[in-house]
Residue frames relative to the residue before (quaternion, step in Angstrom):
aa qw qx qy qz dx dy dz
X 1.0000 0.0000 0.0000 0.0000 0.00 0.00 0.00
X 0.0312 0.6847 -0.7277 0.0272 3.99 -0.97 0.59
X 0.5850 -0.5664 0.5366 0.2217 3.24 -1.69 0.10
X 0.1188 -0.8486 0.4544 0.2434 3.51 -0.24 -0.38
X 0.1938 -0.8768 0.4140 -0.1492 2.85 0.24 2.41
X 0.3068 0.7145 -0.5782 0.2469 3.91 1.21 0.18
X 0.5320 -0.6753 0.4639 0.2140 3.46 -1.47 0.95
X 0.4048 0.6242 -0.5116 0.4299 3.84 1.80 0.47
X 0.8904 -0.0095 -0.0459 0.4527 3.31 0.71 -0.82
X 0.0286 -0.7869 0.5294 -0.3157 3.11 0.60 2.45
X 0.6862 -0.5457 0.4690 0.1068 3.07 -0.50 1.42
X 0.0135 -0.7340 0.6674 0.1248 4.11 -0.10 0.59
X 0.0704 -0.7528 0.6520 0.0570 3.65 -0.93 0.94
X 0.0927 -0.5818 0.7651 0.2597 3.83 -1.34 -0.01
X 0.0368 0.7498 -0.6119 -0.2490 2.68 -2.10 0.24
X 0.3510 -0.8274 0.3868 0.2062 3.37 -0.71 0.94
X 0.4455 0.7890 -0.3239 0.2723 3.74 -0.12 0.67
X 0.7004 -0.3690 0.4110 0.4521 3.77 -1.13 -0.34
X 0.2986 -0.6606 0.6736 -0.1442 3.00 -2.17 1.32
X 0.3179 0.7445 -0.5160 0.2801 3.40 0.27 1.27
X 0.7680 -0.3748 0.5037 0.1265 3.11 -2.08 0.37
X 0.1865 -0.8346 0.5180 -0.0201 3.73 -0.78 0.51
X 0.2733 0.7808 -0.5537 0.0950 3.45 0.33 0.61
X 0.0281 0.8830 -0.4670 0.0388 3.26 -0.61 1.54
X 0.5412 -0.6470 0.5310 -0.0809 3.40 -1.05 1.45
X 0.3130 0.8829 -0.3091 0.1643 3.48 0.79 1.14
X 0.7291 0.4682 -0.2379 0.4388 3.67 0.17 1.16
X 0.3888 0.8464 -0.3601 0.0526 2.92 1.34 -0.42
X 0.4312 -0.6741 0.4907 0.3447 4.11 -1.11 0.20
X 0.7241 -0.1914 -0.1437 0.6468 3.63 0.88 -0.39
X 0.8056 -0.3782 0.3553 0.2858 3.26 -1.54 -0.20
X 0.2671 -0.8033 0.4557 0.2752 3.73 0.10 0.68
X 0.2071 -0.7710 0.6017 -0.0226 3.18 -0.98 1.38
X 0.5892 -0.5458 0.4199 0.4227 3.82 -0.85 0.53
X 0.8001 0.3051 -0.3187 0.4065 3.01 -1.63 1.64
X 0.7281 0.4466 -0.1791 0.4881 3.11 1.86 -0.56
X 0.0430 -0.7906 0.5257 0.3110 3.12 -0.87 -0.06
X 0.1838 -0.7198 0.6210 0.2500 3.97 -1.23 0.21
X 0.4451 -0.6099 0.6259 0.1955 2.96 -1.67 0.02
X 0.1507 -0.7972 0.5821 -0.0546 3.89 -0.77 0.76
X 0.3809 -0.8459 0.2803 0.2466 3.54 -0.54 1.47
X 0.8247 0.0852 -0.1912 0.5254 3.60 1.72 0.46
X 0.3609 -0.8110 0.4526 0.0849 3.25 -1.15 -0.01
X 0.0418 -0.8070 0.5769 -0.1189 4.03 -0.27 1.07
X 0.3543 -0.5497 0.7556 0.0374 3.58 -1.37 1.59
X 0.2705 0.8023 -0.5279 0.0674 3.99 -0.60 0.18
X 0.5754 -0.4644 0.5525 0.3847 3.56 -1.09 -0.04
X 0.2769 -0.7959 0.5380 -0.0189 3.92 -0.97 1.61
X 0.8278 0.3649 -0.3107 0.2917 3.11 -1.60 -0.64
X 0.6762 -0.4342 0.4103 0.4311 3.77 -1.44 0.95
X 0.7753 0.3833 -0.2957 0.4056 3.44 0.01 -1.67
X 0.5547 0.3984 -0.4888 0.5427 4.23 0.30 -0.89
X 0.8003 0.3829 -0.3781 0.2643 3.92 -0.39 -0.96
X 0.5707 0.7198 -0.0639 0.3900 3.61 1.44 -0.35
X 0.5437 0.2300 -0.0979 0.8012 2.89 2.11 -1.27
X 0.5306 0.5214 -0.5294 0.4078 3.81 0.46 -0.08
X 0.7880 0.2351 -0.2743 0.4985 3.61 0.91 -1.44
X 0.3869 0.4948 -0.6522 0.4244 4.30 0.34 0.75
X 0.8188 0.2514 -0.4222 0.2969 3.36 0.16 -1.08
X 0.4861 0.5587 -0.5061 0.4421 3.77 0.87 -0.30
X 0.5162 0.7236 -0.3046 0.3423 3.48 0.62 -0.17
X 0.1966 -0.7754 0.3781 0.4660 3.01 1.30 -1.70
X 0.4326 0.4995 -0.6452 0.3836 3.75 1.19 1.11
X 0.8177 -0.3716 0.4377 0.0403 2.22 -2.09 0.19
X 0.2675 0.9225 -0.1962 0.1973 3.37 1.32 0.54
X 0.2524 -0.8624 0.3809 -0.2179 3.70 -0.84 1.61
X 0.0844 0.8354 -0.5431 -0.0041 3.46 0.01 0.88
X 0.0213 0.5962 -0.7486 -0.2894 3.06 -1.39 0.56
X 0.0382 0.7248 -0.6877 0.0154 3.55 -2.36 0.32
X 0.3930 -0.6604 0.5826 0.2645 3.25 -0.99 0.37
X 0.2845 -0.7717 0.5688 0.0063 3.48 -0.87 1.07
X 0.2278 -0.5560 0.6807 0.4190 4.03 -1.60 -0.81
X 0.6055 -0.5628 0.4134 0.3816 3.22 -1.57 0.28
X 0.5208 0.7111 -0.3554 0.3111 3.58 0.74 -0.44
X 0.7585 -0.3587 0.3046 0.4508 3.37 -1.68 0.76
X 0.7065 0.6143 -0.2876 0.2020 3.84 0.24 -0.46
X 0.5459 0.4443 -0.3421 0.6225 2.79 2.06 -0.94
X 0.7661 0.3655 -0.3546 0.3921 3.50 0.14 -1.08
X 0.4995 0.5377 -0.5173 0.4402 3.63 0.40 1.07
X 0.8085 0.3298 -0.0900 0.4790 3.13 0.99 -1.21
X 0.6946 0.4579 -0.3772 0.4069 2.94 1.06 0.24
X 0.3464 0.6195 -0.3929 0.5846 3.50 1.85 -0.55
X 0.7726 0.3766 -0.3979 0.3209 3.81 0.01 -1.08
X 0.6481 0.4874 -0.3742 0.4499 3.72 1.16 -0.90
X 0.5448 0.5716 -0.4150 0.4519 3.57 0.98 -0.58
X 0.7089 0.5214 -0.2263 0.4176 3.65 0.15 -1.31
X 0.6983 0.4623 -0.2918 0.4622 3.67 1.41 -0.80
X 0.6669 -0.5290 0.2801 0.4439 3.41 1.49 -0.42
X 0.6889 0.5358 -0.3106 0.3767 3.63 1.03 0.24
X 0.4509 -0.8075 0.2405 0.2944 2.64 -0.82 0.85
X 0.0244 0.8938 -0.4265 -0.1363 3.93 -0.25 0.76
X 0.1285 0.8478 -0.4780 0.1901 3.19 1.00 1.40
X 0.5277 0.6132 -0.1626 0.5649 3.20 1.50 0.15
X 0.5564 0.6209 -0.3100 0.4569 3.83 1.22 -0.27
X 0.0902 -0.8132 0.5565 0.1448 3.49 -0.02 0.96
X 0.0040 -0.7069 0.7002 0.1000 4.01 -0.83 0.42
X 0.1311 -0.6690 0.7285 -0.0677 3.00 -1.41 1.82
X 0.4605 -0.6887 0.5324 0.1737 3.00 -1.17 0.82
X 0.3618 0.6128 -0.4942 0.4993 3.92 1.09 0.16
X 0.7761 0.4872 -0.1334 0.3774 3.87 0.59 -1.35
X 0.0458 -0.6624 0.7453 0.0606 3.86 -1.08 0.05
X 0.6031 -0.6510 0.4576 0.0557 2.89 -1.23 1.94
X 0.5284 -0.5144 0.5653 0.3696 4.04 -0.76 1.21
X 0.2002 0.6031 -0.7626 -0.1207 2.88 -2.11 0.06
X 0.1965 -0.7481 0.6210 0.1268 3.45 -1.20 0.62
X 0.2705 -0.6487 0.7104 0.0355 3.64 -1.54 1.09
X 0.0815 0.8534 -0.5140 -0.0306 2.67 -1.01 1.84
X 0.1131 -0.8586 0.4842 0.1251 3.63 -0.48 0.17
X 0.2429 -0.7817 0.5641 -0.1080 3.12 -0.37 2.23
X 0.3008 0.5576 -0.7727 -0.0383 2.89 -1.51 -0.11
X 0.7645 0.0593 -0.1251 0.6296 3.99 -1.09 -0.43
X 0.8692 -0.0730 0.0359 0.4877 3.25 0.29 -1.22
X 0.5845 -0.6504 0.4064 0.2649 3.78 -0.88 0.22
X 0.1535 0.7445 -0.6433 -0.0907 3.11 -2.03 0.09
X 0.2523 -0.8387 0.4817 0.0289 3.31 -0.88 1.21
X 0.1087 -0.7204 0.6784 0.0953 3.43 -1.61 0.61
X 0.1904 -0.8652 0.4631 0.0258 3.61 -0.78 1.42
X 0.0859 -0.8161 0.5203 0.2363 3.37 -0.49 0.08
X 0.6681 -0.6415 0.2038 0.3172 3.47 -0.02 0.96
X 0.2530 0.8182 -0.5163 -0.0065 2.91 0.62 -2.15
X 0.8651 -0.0697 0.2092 0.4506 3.83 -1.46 -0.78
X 0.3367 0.7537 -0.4384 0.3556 3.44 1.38 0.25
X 0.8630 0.2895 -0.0025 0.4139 3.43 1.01 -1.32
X 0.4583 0.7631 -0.2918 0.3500 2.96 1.88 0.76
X 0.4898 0.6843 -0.2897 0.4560 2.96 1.29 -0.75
X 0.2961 0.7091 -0.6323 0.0979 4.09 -1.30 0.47
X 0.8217 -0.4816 0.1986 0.2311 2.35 -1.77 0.98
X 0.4219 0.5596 -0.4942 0.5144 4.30 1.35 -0.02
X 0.5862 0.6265 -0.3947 0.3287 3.79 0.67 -1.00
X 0.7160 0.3794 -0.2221 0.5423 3.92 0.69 -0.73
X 0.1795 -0.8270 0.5290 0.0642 3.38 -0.23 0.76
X 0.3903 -0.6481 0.3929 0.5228 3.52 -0.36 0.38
X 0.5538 0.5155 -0.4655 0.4592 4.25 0.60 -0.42
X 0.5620 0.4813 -0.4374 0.5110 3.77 0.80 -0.31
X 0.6205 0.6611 -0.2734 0.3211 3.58 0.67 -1.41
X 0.6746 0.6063 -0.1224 0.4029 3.45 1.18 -1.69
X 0.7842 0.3956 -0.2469 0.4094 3.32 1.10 -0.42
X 0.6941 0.4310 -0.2697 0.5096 3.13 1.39 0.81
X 0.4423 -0.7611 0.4139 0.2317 3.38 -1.16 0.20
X 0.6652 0.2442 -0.0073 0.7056 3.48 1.47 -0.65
X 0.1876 -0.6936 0.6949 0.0285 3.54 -1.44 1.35
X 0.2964 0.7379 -0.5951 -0.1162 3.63 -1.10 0.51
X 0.2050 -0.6727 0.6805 0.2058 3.15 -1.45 0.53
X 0.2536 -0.6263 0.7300 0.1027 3.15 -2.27 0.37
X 0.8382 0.1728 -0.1558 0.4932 3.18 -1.60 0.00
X 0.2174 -0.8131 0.5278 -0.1139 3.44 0.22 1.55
X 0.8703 0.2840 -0.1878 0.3559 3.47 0.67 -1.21
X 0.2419 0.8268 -0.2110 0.4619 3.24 2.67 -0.33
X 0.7978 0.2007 0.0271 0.5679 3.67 -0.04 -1.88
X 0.3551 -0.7483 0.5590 -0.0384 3.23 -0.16 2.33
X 0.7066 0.4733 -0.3567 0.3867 3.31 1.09 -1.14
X 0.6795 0.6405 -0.1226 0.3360 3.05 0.97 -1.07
X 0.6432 0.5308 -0.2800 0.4756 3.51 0.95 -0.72
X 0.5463 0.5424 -0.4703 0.4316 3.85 0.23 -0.68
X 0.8490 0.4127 0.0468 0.3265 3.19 0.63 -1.52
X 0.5317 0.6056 -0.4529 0.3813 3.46 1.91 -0.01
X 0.4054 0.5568 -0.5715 0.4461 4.23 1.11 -0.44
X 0.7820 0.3013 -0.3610 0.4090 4.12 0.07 -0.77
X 0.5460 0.6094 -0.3911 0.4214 3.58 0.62 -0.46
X 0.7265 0.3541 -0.2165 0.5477 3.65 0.66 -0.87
X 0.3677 0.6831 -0.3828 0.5016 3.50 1.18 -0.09
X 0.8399 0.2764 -0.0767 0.4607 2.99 -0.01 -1.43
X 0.6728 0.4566 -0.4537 0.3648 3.73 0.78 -0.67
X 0.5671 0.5973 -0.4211 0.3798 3.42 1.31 -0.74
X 0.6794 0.4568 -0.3041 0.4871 3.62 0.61 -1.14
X 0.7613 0.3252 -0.3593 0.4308 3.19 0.16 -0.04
X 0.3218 -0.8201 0.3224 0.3464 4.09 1.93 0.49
X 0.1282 0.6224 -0.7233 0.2702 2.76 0.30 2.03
X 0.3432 -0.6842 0.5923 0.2513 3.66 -1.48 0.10
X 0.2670 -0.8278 0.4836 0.0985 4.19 -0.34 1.29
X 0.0977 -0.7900 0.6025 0.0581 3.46 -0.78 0.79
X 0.1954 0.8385 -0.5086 0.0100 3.66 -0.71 0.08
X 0.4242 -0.6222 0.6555 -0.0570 3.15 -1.57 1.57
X 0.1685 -0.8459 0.5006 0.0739 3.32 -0.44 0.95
X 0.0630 -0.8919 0.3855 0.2278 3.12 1.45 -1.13
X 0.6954 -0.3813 0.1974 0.5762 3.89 -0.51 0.06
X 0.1766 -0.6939 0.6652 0.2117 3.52 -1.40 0.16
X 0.6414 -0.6227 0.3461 0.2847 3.82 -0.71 0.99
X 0.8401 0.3471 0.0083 0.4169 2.65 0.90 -1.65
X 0.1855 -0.8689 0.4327 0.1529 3.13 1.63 0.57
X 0.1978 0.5883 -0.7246 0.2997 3.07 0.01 1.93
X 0.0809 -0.8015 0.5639 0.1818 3.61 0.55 -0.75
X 0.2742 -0.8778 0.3449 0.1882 3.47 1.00 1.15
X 0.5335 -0.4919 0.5562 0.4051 3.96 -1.54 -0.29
X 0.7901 0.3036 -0.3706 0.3825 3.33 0.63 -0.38
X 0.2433 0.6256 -0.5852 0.4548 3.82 1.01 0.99
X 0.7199 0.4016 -0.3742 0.4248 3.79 0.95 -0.66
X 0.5958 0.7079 -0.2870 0.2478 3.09 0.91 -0.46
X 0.4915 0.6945 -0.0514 0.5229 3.01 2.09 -1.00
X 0.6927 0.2807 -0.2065 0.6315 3.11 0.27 -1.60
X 0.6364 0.4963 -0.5048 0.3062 4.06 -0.14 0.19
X 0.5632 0.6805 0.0088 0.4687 2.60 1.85 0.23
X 0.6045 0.5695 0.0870 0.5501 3.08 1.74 -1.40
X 0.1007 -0.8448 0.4702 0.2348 3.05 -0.29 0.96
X 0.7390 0.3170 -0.1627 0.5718 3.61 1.55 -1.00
X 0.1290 -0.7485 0.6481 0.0561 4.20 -0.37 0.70
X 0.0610 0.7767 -0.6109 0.1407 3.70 -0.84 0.67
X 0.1023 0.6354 -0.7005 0.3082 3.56 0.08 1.81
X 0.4679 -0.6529 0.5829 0.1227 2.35 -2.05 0.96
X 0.7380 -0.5895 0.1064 0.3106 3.41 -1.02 0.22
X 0.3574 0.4739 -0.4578 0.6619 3.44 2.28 0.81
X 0.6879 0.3560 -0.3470 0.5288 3.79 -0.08 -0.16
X 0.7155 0.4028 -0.4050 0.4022 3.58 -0.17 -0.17
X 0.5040 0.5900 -0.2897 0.5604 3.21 1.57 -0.89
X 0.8195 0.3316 -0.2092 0.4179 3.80 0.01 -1.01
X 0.7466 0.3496 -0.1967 0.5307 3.52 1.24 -0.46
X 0.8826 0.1889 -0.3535 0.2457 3.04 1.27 0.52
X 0.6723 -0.5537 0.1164 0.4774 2.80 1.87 1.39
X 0.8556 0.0757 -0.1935 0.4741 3.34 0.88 0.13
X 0.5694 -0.5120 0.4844 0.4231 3.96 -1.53 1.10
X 0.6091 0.6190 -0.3489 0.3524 4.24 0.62 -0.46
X 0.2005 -0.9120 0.2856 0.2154 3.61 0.05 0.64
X 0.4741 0.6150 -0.3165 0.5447 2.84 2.25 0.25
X 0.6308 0.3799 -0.3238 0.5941 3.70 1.18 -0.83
X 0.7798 0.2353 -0.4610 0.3523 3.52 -0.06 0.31
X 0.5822 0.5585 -0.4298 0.4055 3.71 0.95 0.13
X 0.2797 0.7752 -0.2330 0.5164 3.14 2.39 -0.36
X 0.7572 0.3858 0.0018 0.5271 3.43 0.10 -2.27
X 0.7641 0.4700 -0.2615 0.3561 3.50 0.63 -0.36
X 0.4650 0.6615 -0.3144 0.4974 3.66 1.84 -0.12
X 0.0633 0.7791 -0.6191 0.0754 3.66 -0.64 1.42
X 0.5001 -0.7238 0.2778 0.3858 3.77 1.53 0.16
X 0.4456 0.5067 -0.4583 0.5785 3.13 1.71 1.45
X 0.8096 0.4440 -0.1531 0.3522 3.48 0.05 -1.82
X 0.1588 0.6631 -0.7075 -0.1858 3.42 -1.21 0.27
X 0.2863 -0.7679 0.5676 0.0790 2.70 -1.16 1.42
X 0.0825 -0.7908 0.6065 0.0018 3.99 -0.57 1.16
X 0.3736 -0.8425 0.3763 -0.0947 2.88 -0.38 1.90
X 0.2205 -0.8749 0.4312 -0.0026 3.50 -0.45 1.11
X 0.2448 -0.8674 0.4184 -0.1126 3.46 0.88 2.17
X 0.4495 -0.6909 0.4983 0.2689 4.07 0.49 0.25
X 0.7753 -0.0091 -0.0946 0.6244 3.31 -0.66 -0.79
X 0.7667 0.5226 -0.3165 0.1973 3.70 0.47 -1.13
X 0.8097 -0.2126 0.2957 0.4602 3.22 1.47 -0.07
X 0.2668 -0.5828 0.7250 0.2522 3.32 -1.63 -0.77
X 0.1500 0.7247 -0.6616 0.1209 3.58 -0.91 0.81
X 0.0811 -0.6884 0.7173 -0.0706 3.62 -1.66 1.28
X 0.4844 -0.5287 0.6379 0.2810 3.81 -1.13 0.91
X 0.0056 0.6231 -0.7773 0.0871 3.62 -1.04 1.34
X 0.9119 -0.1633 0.0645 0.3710 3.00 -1.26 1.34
X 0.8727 -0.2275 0.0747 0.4256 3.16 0.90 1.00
X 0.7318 0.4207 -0.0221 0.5356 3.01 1.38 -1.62
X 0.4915 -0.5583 0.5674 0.3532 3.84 -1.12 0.65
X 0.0944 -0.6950 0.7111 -0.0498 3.24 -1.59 1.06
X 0.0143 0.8092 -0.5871 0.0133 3.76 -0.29 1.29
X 0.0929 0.7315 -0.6587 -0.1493 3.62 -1.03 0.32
X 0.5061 -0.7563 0.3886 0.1443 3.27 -1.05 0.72
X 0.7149 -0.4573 0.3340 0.4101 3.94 -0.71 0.49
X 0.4068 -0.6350 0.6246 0.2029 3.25 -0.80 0.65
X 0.3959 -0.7457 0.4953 0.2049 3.69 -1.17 0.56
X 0.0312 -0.8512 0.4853 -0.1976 3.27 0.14 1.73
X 0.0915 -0.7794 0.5749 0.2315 3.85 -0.95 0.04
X 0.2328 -0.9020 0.3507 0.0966 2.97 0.09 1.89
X 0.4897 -0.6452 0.5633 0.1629 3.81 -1.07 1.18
X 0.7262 -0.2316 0.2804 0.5835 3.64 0.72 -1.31
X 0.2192 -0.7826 0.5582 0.1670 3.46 -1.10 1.28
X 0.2757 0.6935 -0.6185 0.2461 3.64 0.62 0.99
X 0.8673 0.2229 -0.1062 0.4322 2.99 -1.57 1.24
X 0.3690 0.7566 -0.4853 0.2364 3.81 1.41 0.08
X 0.6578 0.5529 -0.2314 0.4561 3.30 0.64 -1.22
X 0.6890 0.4584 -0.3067 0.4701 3.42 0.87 -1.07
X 0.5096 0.4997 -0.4292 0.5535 3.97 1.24 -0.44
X 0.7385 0.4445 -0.3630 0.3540 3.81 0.44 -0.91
X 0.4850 0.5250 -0.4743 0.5140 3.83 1.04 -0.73
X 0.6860 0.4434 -0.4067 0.4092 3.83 0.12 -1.31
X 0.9243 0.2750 -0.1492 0.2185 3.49 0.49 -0.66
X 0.5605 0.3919 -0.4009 0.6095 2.61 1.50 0.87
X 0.5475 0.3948 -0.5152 0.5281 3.73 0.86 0.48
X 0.5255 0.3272 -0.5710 0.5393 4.22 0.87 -0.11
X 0.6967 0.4714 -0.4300 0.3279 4.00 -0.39 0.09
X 0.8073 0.3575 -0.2734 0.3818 3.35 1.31 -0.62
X 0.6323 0.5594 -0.2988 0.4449 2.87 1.44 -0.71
X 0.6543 0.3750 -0.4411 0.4865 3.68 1.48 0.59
X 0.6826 -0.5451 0.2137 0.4374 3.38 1.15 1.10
X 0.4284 0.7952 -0.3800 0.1993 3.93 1.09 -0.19
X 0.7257 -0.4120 0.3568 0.4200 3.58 -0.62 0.70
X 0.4883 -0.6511 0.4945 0.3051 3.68 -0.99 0.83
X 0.5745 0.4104 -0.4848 0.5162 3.78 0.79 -0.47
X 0.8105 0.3822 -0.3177 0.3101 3.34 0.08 -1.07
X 0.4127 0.5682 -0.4753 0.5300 3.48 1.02 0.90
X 0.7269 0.3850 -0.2104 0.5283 3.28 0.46 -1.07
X 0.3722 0.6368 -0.4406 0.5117 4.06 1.36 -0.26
X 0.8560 0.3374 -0.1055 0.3771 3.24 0.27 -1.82
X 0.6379 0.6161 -0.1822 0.4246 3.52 1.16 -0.20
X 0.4286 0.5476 -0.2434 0.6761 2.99 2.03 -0.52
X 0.8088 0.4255 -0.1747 0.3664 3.55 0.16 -1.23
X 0.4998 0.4877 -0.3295 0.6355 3.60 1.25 -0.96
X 0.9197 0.0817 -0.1880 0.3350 3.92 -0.25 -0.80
X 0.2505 0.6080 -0.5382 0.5272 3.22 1.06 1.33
X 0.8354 0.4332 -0.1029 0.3224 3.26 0.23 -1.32
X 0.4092 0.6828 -0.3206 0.5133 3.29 1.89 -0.48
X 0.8111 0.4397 -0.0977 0.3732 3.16 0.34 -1.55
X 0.3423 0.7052 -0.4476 0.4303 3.41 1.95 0.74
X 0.7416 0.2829 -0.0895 0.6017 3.76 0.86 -1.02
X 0.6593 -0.4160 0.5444 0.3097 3.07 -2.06 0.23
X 0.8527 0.2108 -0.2131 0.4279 3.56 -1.14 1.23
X 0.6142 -0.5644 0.3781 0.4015 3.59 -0.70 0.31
X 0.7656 0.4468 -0.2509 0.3889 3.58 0.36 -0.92
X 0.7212 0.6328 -0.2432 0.1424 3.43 1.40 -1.26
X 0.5809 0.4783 -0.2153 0.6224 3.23 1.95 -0.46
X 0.4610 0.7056 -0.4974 0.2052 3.78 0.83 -0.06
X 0.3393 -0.8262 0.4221 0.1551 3.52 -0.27 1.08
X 0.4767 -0.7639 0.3952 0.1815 4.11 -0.85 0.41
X 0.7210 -0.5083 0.1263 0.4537 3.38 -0.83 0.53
X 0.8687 0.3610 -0.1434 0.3074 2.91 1.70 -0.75
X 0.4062 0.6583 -0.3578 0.5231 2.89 1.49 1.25
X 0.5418 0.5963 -0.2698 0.5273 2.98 1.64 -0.88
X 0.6645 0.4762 -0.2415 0.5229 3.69 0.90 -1.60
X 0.6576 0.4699 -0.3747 0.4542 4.23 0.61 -0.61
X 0.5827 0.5629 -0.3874 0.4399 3.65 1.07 -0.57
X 0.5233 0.7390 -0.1757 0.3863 3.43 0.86 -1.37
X 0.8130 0.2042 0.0266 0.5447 3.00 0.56 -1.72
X 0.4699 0.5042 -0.4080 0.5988 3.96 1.28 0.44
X 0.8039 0.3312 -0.2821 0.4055 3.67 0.48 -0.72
X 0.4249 0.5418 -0.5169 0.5086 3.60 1.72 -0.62
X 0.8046 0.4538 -0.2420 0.2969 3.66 -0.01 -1.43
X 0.6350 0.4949 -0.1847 0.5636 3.67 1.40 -0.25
């Protein structure tokens, strides 16, 4: 089995979202605790945020792929953007205003992670920003970091409105919410949505239960499929009714920044070329397995054709 990843019939995707920095903090012996300091056995400057790593891994992919965002003028955008540019996407669509000062986020990984963000141009972005003539030139909308882009949220129930009417297809990553309210209007959205893609703390908080079967359960409105993103356990999505689990790929992981964001990319390049729902969730496993091989979200993101040799190693195995 392979995908068919030629660039005649590449998917055009927008994405709408945040533009940040990466400083990552990688090794550490214990957790740093106030008053203390630790040491950590490396260190990585890189290209951030869910949504940049997401459209970084579509376009490694081979779609067609576009952000629009609102940036600061400052050395940060033009890093991060140069880096999304250089990976292939397009970021004719990034506004940098000099009112603003580009997010950055400090992470500090080891097995597993923890981040501190500063916002910045994160929350600038809204829902006037996406014209519907922007809209038209694509086939697929996705957003990330749902509870992140203040500007953006009020306004994502009309945004998906409109991409739909005009037959776009809407994906959406919420990602953690600080304030662990996990609002009512998150439901409002996903009624909305055609693809949902929490991990296994979000799926848990939005869908009412620590069981990943009763909340993928609770989470069925006869729109959304929501392919779930289970850590060690996998990736699992209610197919026709029935629970579909695939397990983790066997990986020796460097850094798990930005995994999930490798899995959205790879399982929206699988669906959005019509492929079986497992075999989305196949490729989504494998895309954010492999991420988490290198330092930084983007650096382990794997290509169509690695993705398409796996495929066809496990069909034959």
């Amino acid at each position: 089995m392979s995908i068919d990843s030629s660039l005649s019939t590449a998917p055009r995707v927008l994405v709408a979202g945040e533009i940040n920095a990466d400083l990552i903090c990688q090794g550490y012996q214990e957790f740093p605790a106030l008053g203390k300091e630790v040491l950590v056995d490396d260190f990585a400057m890189t290209l951030g945020s869910a949504s940049a790593i997401c459209a970084a891994g579509l376009a490694r992919l081979g779609n067609t792929t576009a952000f629009v965002s609102k940036v600061g003028a400052d050395l940060w955008a033009d890093y991060c953007v140069d880096f999304l540019e250089r990976l292939g996407v397009d970021v004719s669509r990034v506004q940098k205003c000099p009112e603003l000062k580009t997010g950055i986020t400090i992470s500090i990984s080891n097995k597993d992670r923890a981040l501190v963000t500063y916002l910045g141009a994160i929350t600038a972005l809204s829902e006037g920003d996406i014209p519907d003539a922007m809209l038209q030139e694509f086939q697929h909308l996705h957003v990330s970091s749902f509870f992140l882009q203040e500007g953006l949220r009020p306004g994502l129930p009309k945004l998906f409105a409109r991409a739909t009417a005009l037959g776009l297809t809407t994906s959406l990553d919420t990602g953690y919410d600080p304030a662990e309210q996990w609002g009512p209007d998150l439901r409002d959205v996903l009624a909305l949505t055609d693809i949902f893609l929490p991990n296994e703390v979000e799926l848990a908080a939005v869908g009412g239960y620590s069981d990943p079967l009763k909340s993928l359960e609770a989470l069925q409105n006869g729109r959304t499929l929501t392919a779930a993103k289970l850590g060690a356990s996998g990736t699992a999505a209610l197919i026709d009714g029935k629970l579909v689990s695939i397990p983790p790929i066997s990986v020796k992981p460097v850094d798990t920044t930005g995994a999930g964001d490798s899995f959205n990319a790879g399982f929206l390049h699988a669906w959005l070329r019509k492929m079986p729902i497992e075999t989305c969730l196949r490729v989504g496993a494998f895309t954010g397995g492999k991420s988490t091989e290198a330092m930084g979200g983007t650096g382990g993101q794997p290509d169509a054709a690695s993705v398409d040799a796996w495929l066809s190693a496990g069909v034959a195995g």
